[in-house]
C-alpha positions as CSV (number, residue, x, y, z in Angstrom):
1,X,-20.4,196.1,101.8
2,X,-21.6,193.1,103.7
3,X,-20.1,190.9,106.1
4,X,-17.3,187.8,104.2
5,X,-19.5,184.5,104.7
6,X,-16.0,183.4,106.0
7,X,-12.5,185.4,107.7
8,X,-9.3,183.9,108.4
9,X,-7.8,186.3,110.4
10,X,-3.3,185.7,110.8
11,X,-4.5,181.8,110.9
12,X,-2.1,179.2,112.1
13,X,-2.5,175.4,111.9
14,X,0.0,172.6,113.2
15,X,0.1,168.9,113.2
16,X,2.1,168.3,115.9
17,X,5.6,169.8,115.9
18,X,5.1,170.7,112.3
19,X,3.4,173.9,110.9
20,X,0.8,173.1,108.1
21,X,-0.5,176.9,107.7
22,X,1.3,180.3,109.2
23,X,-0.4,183.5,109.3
24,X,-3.0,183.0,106.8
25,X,-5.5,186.0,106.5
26,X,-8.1,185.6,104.0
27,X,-11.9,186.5,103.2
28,X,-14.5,184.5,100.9
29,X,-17.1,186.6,99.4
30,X,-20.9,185.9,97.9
31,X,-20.1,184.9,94.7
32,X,-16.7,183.5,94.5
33,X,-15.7,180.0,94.0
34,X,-12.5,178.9,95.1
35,X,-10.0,176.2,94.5
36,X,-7.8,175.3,97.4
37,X,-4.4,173.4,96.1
38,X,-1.4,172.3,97.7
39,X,1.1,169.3,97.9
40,X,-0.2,165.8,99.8
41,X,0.1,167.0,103.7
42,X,0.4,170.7,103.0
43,X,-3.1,171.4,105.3
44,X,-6.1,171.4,102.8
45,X,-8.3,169.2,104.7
46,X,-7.4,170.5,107.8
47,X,-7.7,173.9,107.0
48,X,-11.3,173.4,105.9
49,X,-12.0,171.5,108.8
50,X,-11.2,174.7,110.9
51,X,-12.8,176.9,108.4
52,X,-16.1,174.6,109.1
53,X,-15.9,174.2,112.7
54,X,-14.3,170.7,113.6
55,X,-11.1,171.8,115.2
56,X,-9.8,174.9,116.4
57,X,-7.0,176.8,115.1
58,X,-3.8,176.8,116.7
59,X,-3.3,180.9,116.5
60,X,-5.6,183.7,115.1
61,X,-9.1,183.9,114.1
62,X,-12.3,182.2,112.4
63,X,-15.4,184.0,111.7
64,X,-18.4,183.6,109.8
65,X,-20.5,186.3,108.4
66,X,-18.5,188.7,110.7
67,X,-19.1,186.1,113.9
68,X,-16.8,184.4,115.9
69,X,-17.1,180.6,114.6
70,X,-16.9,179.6,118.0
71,X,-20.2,182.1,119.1
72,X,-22.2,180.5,116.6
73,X,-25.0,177.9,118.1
74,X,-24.6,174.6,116.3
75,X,-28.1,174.7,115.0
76,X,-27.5,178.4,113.7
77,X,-24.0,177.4,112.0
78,X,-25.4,174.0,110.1
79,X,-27.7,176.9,108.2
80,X,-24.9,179.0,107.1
81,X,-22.3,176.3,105.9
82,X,-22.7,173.0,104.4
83,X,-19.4,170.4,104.3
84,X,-18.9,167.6,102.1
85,X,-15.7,166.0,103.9
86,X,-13.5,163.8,101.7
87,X,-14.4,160.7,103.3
88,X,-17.7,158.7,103.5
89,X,-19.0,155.8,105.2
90,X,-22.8,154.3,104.6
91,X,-23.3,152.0,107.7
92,X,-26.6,151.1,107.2
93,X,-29.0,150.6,104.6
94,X,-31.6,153.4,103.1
95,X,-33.6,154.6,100.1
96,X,-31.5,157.1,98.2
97,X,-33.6,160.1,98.5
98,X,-34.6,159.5,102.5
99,X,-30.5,160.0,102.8
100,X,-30.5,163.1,100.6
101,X,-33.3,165.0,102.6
102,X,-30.9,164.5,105.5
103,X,-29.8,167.6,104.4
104,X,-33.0,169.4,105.4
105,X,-32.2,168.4,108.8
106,X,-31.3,172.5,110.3
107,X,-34.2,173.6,109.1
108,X,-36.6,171.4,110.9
109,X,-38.3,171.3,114.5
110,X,-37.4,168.3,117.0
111,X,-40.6,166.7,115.9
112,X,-41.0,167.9,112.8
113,X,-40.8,165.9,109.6
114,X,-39.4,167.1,106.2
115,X,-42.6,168.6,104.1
116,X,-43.1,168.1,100.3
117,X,-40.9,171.5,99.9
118,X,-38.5,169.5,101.1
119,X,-38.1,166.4,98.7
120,X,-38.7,169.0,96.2
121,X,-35.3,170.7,96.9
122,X,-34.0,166.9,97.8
123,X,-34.9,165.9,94.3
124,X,-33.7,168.8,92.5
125,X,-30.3,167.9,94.1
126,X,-30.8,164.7,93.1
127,X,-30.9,165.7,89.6
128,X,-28.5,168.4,89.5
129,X,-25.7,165.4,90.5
130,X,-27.3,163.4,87.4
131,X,-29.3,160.8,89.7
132,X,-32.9,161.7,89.8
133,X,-34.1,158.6,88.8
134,X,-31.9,156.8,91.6
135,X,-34.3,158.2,94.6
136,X,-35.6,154.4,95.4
137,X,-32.1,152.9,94.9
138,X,-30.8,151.5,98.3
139,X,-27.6,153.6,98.6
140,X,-25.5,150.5,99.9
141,X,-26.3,149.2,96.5
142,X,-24.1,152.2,94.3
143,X,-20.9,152.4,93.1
144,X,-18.0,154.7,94.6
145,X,-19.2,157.6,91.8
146,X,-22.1,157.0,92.3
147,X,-22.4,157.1,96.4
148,X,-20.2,160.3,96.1
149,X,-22.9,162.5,93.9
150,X,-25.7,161.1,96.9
151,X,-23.1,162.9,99.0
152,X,-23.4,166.0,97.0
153,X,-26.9,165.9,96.8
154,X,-27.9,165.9,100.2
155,X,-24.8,168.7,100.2
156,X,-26.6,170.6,97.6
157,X,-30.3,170.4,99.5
158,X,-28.6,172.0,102.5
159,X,-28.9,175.0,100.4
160,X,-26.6,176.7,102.7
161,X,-24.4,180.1,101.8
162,X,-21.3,178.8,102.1
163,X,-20.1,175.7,100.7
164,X,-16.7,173.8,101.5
165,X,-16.0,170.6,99.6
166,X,-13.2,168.2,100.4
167,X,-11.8,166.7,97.2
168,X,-15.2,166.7,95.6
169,X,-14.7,165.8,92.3
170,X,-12.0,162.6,93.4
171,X,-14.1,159.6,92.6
172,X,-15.9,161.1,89.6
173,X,-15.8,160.4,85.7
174,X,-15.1,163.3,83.0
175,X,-18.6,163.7,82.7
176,X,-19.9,164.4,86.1
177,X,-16.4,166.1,87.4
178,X,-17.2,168.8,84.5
179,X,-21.3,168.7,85.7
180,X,-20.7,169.2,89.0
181,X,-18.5,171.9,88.8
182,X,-20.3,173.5,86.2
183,X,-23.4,173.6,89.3
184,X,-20.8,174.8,91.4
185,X,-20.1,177.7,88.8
186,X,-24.3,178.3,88.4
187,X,-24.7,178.6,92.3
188,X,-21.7,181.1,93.2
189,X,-22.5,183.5,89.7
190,X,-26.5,183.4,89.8
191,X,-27.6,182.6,93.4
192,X,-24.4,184.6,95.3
193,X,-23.4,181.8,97.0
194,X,-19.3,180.7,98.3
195,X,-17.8,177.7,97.3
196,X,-14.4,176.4,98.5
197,X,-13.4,173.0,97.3
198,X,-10.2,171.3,97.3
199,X,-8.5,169.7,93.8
200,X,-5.5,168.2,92.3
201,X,-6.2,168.9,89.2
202,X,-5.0,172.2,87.9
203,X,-6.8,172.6,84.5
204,X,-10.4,171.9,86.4
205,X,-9.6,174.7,88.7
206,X,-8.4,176.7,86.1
207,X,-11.4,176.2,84.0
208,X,-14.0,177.0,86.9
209,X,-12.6,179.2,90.2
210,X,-12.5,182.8,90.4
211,X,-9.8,182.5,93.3
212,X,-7.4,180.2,94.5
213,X,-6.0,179.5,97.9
214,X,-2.0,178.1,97.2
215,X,-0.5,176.0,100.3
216,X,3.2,175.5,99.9
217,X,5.5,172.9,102.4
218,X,6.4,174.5,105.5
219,X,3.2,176.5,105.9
220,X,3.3,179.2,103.7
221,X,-0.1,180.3,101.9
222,X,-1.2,182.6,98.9
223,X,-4.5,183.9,98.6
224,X,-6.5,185.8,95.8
225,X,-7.9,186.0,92.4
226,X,-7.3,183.0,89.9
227,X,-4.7,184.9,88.2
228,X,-2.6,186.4,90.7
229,X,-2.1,182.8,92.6
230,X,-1.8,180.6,89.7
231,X,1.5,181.8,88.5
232,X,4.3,179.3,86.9
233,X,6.8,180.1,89.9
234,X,4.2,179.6,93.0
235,X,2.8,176.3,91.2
236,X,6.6,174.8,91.1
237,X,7.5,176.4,94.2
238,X,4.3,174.4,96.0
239,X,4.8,171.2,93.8
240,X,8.0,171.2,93.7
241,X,7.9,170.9,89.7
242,X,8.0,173.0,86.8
243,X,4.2,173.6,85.2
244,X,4.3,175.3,81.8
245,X,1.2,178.1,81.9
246,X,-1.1,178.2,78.6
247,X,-3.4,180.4,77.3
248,X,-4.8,179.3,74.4
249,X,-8.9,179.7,73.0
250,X,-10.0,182.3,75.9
251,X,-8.7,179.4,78.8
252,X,-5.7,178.7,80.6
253,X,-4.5,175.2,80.5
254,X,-1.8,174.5,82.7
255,X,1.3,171.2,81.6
256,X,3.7,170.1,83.9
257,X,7.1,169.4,81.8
C-alpha cells in the first residue's frame, strides 16, 4: 500500500493556554475527500494550517507522503499540496487568468515563464469554477463569489495531490457551492487525488465526503468514514445541539430540531 499523502501522528494544537486539538492521529488517502467540522474556535483552520506547513504542532507528528513535513524543501512541498486559506486579499490589479497561472508557479524555473501547457490547465480551471469567459476581467473588478472561484482556480491549476481548502464553499451561491464540490468529488474518485475542506454546512458534507474529521470543544477529535463520525450523538455533542439524522432517497440529510 502506498504511503498516506498526509499523517497526523498523536497531534496536539494549542492557542495559548487552551487546547484546540489533543492526540489526534489520522491518515488521508488517494481518493478520499474529507469534510472537516467543528464548533467556531474548535481548531479547523489551525489544524489545516499545520497539516499544510504554516505552523508547527505543539506535540506529535506531521508527514507527507510518509516524510517529515518539516524535511520537505519548500519548492518540493508547494508540488505535493495546494491550500486555499479562508481569507483573501487582491492588492493590486491583474488580468484574471495572469493570477490563475500563479498557480503554475512550482513547476517552473527562476527564469522560466509559464508555456501554453500552462494556460491550458489555467483555463480549464477557469472553467471548471464556471469563469472561463472572465480570463481578461481585472480581478479587482469581481464580486466576493466571484473573486473566491479565481481563488479556486488558480487552486485547481496547482494540480497538486493533496488539496486542503479552508471554508471553500463560504462566499458561494447554491449553484457554484453544489459545482464546486461536485469537481471536488470528480478529482478525488477519477484522478486519486485528497481533498480536505472545512464546512458548516452539514447536508453539503453529507452529500459529497467519504470521511469526516469531527472537532469537539476542549480538543477532542473523531476521525473516519462519513458514517462512523456523523452520528446524531457526536454532532450534538460537538454543537452543542440536537441534529435529527435522515436518510431518505439513497442520501442522508441531517435537521437540527
Amino acid at each position: 500500500m502506498s504511503a498516506a499523502l498526509l499523517e497526523l501522528e498523536d497531534v496536539t494544537l494549542r492557542a495559548g493556554e487552551r487546547t484546540l486539538v489533543h492526540g489526534l492521529t489520522m491518515s488521508v488517502m488517494a481518493g478520499q475527500l474529507w469534510c472537516l467540522l467543528g464548533p467556531n474556535g474548535a481548531g479547523k483552520s489551525t489544524l489545516l494550517h499545520t497539516a499544510v506547513g504554516l505552523r508547527s504542532p505543539d506535540g506529535g507528528r506531521v508527514r507527507m507522503s510518509g516524510r517529515e513535513l518539516r524535511d520537505w524543501p519548500m519548492a518540493e512541498l508547494a508540488k505535493l499540496r495546494g491550500f486555499l486559506p479562508q481569507a483573501q486579499h487582491d492588492t493590486f490589479s491583474t488580468a484574471v487568468l495572469d493570477h490563475v497561472v500563479l498557480g503554475r508557479h512550482p513547476y517552473l524555473g527562476r527564469w522560466q515563464w509559464e508555456d501554453e501547457s500552462d494556460l491550458s490547465l489555467a483555463r480549464a480551471a477557469l472553467a471548471h469554477v464556471d469563469l472561463a469567459d472572465f480570463e481578461h476581467r481585472d480581478v479587482l473588478t469581481l464580486s466576493g463569489g466571484e473573486r473566491q472561484r479565481v481563488s479556486l482556480a488558480m487552486l485547481l491549476a496547482q494540480d497538486a495531490p493533496l488539496l486542503l481548502l479552508d471554508e471553500p464553499v463560504s462566499h458561494l451561491d447554491v449553484h457554484h457551492q453544489l459545482l464546486l464540490l461536485r469537481h471536488l468529488q470528480r478529482l478525488a474518485r477519477e484522478r486519486g487525488k485528497a481533498v480536505v475542506f472545512t464546512v458548516h454546512d452539514l447536508n453539503l458534507a453529507a452529500r459529497y465526503a467519504t470521511h469526516a474529521l469531527l472537532l469537539f470543544p476542549g480538543g477532542g477529535a473523531r476521525p473516519g468514514t462519513f458514517q462512523e463520525v456523523m452520528t446524531e450523538a457526536g454532532l450534538e455533542q460537538a454543537f452543542g445541539h440536537r441534529v435529527i439524522r435522515i436518510a431518505t432517497a439513497g442520501r442522508t440529510v441531517f435537521i437540527p430540531e
